[in-house]
VOTORPA-911221 format. One record per residue (C-alpha): residue in one letter; y, z, x. Coordinates in nm, 3 decimals. Layout:
BEGIN
['A' [Y Z X]];
...
# end
This chain:
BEGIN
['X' [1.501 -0.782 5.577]];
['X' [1.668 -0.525 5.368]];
['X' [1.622 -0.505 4.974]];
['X' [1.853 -0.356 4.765]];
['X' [1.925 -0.304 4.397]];
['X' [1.899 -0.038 4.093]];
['X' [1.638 0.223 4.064]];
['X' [1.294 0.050 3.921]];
['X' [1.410 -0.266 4.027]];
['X' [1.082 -0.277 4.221]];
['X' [1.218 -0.228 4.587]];
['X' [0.981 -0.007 4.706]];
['X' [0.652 -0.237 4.573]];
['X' [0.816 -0.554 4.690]];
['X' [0.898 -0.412 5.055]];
['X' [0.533 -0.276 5.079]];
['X' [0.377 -0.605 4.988]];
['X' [0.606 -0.821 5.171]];
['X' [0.567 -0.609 5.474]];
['X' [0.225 -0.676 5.423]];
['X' [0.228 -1.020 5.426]];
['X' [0.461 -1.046 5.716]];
['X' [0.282 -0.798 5.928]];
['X' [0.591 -0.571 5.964]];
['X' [0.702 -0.203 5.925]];
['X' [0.811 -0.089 5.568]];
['X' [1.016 0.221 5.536]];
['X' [1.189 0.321 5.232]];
['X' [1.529 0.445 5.305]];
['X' [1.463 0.751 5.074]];
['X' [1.150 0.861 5.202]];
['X' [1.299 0.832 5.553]];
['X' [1.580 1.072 5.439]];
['X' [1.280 1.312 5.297]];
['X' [1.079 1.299 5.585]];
['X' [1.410 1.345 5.839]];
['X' [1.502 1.640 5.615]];
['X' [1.220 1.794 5.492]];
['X' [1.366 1.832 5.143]];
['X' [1.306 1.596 4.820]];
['X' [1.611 1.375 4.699]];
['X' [1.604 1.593 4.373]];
['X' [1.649 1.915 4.617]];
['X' [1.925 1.759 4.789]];
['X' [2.129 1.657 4.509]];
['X' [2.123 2.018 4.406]];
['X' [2.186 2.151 4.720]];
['X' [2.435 1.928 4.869]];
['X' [2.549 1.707 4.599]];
['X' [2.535 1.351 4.550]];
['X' [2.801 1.339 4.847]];
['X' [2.586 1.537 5.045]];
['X' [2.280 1.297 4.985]];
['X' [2.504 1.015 5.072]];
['X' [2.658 1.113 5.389]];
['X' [2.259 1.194 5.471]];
['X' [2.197 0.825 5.323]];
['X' [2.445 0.638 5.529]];
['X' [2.301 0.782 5.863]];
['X' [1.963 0.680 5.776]];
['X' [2.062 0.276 5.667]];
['X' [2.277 0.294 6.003]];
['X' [1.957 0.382 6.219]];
['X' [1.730 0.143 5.997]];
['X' [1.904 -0.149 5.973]];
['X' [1.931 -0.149 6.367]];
['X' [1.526 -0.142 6.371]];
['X' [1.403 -0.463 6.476]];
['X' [1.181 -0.675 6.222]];
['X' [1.213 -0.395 5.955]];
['X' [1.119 -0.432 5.624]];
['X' [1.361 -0.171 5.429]];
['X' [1.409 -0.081 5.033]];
['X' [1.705 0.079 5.020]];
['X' [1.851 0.364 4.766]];
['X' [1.981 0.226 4.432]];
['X' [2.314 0.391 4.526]];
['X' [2.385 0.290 4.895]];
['X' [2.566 -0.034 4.844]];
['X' [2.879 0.254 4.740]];
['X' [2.967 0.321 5.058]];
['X' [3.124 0.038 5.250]];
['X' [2.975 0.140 5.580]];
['X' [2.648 0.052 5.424]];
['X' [2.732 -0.256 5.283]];
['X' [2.798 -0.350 5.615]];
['X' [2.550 -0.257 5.779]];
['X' [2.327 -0.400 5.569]];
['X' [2.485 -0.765 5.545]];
['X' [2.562 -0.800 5.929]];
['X' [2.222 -0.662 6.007]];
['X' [1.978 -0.875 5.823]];
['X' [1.869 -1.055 5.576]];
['X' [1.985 -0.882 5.228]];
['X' [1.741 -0.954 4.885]];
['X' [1.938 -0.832 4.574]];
['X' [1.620 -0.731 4.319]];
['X' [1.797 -0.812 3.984]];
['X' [1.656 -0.593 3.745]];
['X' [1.789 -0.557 3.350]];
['X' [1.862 -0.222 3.247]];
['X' [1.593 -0.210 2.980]];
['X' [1.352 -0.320 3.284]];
['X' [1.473 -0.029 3.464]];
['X' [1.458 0.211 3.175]];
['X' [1.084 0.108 3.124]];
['X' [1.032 0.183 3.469]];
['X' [1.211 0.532 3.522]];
['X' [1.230 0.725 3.212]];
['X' [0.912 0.950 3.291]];
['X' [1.016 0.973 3.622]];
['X' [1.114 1.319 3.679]];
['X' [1.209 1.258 4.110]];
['X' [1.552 1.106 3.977]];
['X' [1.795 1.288 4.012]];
['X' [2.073 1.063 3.774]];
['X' [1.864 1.020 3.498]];
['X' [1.808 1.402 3.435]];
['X' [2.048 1.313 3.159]];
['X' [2.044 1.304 2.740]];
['X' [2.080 0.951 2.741]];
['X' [1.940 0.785 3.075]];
['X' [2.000 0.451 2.950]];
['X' [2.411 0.447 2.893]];
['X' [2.331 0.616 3.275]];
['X' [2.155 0.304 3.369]];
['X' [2.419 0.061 3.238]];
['X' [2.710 0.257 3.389]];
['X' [2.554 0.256 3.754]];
['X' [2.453 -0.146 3.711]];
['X' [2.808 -0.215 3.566]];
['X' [2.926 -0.085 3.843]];
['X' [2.700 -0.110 4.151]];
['X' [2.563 -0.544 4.060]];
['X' [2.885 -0.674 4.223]];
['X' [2.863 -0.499 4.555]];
['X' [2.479 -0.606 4.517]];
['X' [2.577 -0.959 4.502]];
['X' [2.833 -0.889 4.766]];
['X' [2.575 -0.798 4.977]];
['X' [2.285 -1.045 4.910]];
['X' [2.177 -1.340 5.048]];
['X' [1.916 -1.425 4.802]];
['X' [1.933 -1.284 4.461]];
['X' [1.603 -1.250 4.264]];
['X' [1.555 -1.139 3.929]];
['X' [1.280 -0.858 3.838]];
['X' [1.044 -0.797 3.556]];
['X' [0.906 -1.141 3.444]];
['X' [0.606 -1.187 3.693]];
['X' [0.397 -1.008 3.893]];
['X' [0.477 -0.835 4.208]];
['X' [0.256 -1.055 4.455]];
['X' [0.407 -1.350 4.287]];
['X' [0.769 -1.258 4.315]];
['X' [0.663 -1.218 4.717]];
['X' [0.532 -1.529 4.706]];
['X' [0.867 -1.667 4.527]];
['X' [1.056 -1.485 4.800]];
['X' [0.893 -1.624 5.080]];
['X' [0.929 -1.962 4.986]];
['X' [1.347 -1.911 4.894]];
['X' [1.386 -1.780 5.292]];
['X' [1.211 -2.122 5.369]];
['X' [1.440 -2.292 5.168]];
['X' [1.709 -2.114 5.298]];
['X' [1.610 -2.224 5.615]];
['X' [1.486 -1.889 5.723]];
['X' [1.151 -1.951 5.826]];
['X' [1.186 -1.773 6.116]];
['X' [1.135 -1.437 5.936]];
['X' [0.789 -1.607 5.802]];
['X' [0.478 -1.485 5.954]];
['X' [0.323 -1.814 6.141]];
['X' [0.005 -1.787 5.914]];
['X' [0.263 -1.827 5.637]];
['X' [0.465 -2.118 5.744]];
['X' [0.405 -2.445 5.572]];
# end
Protein backbone atom coordinates (compact mmCIF):
# COMPACT_ATOMS: atom_id res chain seq x y z
CA UNK A 1 0.00 0.00 0.00
CA UNK A 2 1.53 3.21 -1.05
CA UNK A 3 0.45 6.71 0.47
CA UNK A 4 0.90 9.70 -1.19
CA UNK A 5 0.07 13.39 -0.88
CA UNK A 6 1.57 16.99 0.19
CA UNK A 7 4.18 17.51 2.76
CA UNK A 8 2.43 17.31 6.47
CA UNK A 9 -0.29 15.54 5.09
CA UNK A 10 0.60 12.92 7.71
CA UNK A 11 2.15 10.14 5.40
CA UNK A 12 4.87 9.24 7.34
CA UNK A 13 2.60 8.80 10.88
CA UNK A 14 -0.14 7.05 9.00
CA UNK A 15 2.33 4.46 7.20
CA UNK A 16 4.06 3.80 10.64
CA UNK A 17 0.84 3.07 12.42
CA UNK A 18 -0.81 1.24 9.73
CA UNK A 19 2.23 -0.84 9.26
CA UNK A 20 1.79 -1.49 12.69
CA UNK A 21 -1.43 -2.72 12.68
CA UNK A 22 -0.93 -4.83 9.64
CA UNK A 23 2.29 -6.32 10.77
CA UNK A 24 4.22 -5.07 7.67
CA UNK A 25 7.41 -3.14 6.69
CA UNK A 26 7.17 0.76 6.61
CA UNK A 27 9.75 2.66 4.71
CA UNK A 28 9.49 6.18 3.87
CA UNK A 29 10.55 6.83 0.39
CA UNK A 30 12.70 9.82 1.63
CA UNK A 31 14.49 8.26 4.29
CA UNK A 32 15.23 5.37 1.89
CA UNK A 33 16.81 7.95 -0.51
CA UNK A 34 18.89 9.31 2.74
CA UNK A 35 19.95 6.16 3.89
CA UNK A 36 20.88 4.88 0.01
CA UNK A 37 22.80 8.16 -0.29
CA UNK A 38 24.12 9.09 2.75
CA UNK A 39 23.15 12.75 2.30
CA UNK A 40 19.92 14.68 3.78
CA UNK A 41 17.12 15.77 1.19
CA UNK A 42 18.09 19.45 2.14
CA UNK A 43 21.87 18.49 1.02
CA UNK A 44 20.71 17.10 -2.11
CA UNK A 45 18.59 19.78 -3.29
CA UNK A 46 21.63 21.96 -2.98
CA UNK A 47 23.87 19.76 -4.45
CA UNK A 48 22.03 18.27 -7.24
CA UNK A 49 18.94 20.21 -7.58
CA UNK A 50 15.46 19.37 -7.28
CA UNK A 51 16.06 17.33 -10.66
CA UNK A 52 18.81 15.69 -9.15
CA UNK A 53 16.67 14.61 -6.02
CA UNK A 54 14.09 13.41 -8.39
CA UNK A 55 15.92 11.29 -10.75
CA UNK A 56 17.36 9.82 -7.14
CA UNK A 57 13.47 9.70 -6.11
CA UNK A 58 12.16 7.81 -9.04
CA UNK A 59 14.78 4.95 -8.59
CA UNK A 60 13.88 4.51 -5.10
CA UNK A 61 9.63 4.32 -5.72
CA UNK A 62 10.71 1.91 -8.70
CA UNK A 63 12.58 -0.54 -6.22
CA UNK A 64 9.84 0.04 -3.42
CA UNK A 65 6.84 -0.33 -5.01
CA UNK A 66 8.13 -3.81 -6.34
CA UNK A 67 8.63 -4.84 -2.46
CA UNK A 68 6.11 -7.24 -1.54
CA UNK A 69 3.50 -6.26 1.31
CA UNK A 70 5.19 -2.79 1.71
CA UNK A 71 3.83 -0.17 3.52
CA UNK A 72 5.36 3.12 1.71
CA UNK A 73 4.83 7.13 2.33
CA UNK A 74 5.98 8.56 -0.50
CA UNK A 75 7.64 12.22 -1.23
CA UNK A 76 5.10 15.08 -1.55
CA UNK A 77 6.62 15.65 -5.02
CA UNK A 78 6.83 12.15 -6.71
CA UNK A 79 3.44 11.94 -8.29
CA UNK A 80 5.47 14.68 -11.03
CA UNK A 81 7.07 12.27 -12.75
CA UNK A 82 4.91 9.95 -14.77
CA UNK A 83 7.12 6.95 -14.25
CA UNK A 84 6.11 7.22 -10.67
CA UNK A 85 2.67 7.62 -11.06
CA UNK A 86 2.84 4.47 -12.61
CA UNK A 87 4.51 2.68 -10.68
CA UNK A 88 2.69 3.51 -7.94
CA UNK A 89 -0.97 2.84 -9.38
CA UNK A 90 -0.08 -0.54 -11.16
CA UNK A 91 1.82 -1.63 -8.12
CA UNK A 92 -0.54 -1.33 -5.25
CA UNK A 93 -2.94 -0.02 -3.51
CA UNK A 94 -2.61 4.02 -3.69
CA UNK A 95 -4.19 6.24 -0.40
CA UNK A 96 -4.29 9.96 -1.45
CA UNK A 97 -3.87 11.81 2.31
CA UNK A 98 -5.94 15.00 1.53
CA UNK A 99 -4.54 17.56 3.52
CA UNK A 100 -5.67 21.59 3.33
CA UNK A 101 -2.95 23.88 2.88
CA UNK A 102 -3.47 25.64 6.20
CA UNK A 103 -3.22 21.90 7.69
CA UNK A 104 -0.02 21.61 6.01
CA UNK A 105 1.27 25.02 6.93
CA UNK A 106 0.51 24.16 10.68
CA UNK A 107 2.43 21.19 10.22
CA UNK A 108 5.70 22.39 8.32
CA UNK A 109 6.44 25.91 8.98
CA UNK A 110 9.14 25.18 11.80
CA UNK A 111 10.36 22.55 9.90
CA UNK A 112 13.69 23.49 8.77
CA UNK A 113 14.47 19.64 6.68
CA UNK A 114 12.25 21.17 3.76
CA UNK A 115 13.81 22.12 1.32
CA UNK A 116 10.62 24.18 -0.69
CA UNK A 117 9.51 25.98 2.08
CA UNK A 118 12.93 27.75 2.76
CA UNK A 119 10.93 30.54 1.21
CA UNK A 120 9.44 34.27 2.41
CA UNK A 121 6.10 33.11 2.08
CA UNK A 122 5.81 29.16 2.52
CA UNK A 123 2.20 29.26 2.32
CA UNK A 124 1.55 30.81 -1.48
CA UNK A 125 4.50 27.76 -1.77
CA UNK A 126 2.07 25.37 -0.31
CA UNK A 127 -0.92 26.37 -2.47
CA UNK A 128 1.13 26.44 -5.71
CA UNK A 129 2.51 22.74 -5.20
CA UNK A 130 -1.30 21.46 -4.09
CA UNK A 131 -2.79 23.43 -7.10
CA UNK A 132 -0.78 21.69 -9.00
CA UNK A 133 0.26 18.25 -7.67
CA UNK A 134 -3.96 17.19 -6.07
CA UNK A 135 -4.97 16.09 -9.60
CA UNK A 136 -2.19 13.66 -10.31
CA UNK A 137 -2.92 12.65 -6.51
CA UNK A 138 -6.38 11.79 -7.38
CA UNK A 139 -5.10 10.31 -10.57
CA UNK A 140 -3.28 8.08 -8.67
CA UNK A 141 -5.52 7.07 -5.69
CA UNK A 142 -7.70 4.52 -5.00
CA UNK A 143 -9.06 5.77 -1.82
CA UNK A 144 -8.89 9.39 -1.05
CA UNK A 145 -8.90 10.44 2.66
CA UNK A 146 -8.94 13.72 4.03
CA UNK A 147 -6.33 14.84 6.90
CA UNK A 148 -6.46 16.99 9.94
CA UNK A 149 -9.91 16.44 11.60
CA UNK A 150 -9.20 13.27 13.80
CA UNK A 151 -6.64 11.57 15.25
CA UNK A 152 -4.05 9.54 13.61
CA UNK A 153 -5.05 5.98 15.07
CA UNK A 154 -8.53 6.84 14.11
CA UNK A 155 -7.94 7.83 10.54
CA UNK A 156 -6.11 4.08 10.45
CA UNK A 157 -8.92 2.75 11.76
CA UNK A 158 -11.16 4.74 9.04
CA UNK A 159 -8.73 3.39 6.46
CA UNK A 160 -8.92 -0.03 7.27
CA UNK A 161 -12.45 -0.28 7.21
CA UNK A 162 -12.71 1.79 3.44
CA UNK A 163 -10.18 -1.24 1.96
CA UNK A 164 -12.95 -3.58 3.46
CA UNK A 165 -15.45 -1.78 1.83
CA UNK A 166 -13.62 -1.65 -1.14
CA UNK A 167 -13.48 -5.14 -1.05
CA UNK A 168 -9.86 -5.25 -0.17
CA UNK A 169 -9.74 -7.24 2.77
CA UNK A 170 -7.15 -9.15 1.63
CA UNK A 171 -4.55 -6.47 2.59
CA UNK A 172 -6.23 -6.74 6.30
CA UNK A 173 -4.26 -8.47 8.86
CA UNK A 174 -6.55 -11.71 9.86
CA UNK A 175 -6.74 -10.37 13.54
CA UNK A 176 -8.31 -7.36 11.82
CA UNK A 177 -10.88 -8.84 9.60
CA UNK A 178 -14.46 -8.59 10.67
Amino acid sequence: MFLVGPMGAGKTTIGKLLAKQLGRPFVDSDWYIESQTGADIAWIFAKEGEAGFRERETRAIDELTQQPQIILATGGGAVMCAENRAFLKQRGIVVYLNAAVDVQLARTAKDKSRPLLQQPNPRKILQDLYSTRDPLYRQVAHIIMPTGHTYPRHMVNQLLQQLQSFGLSTVIAPEHKS
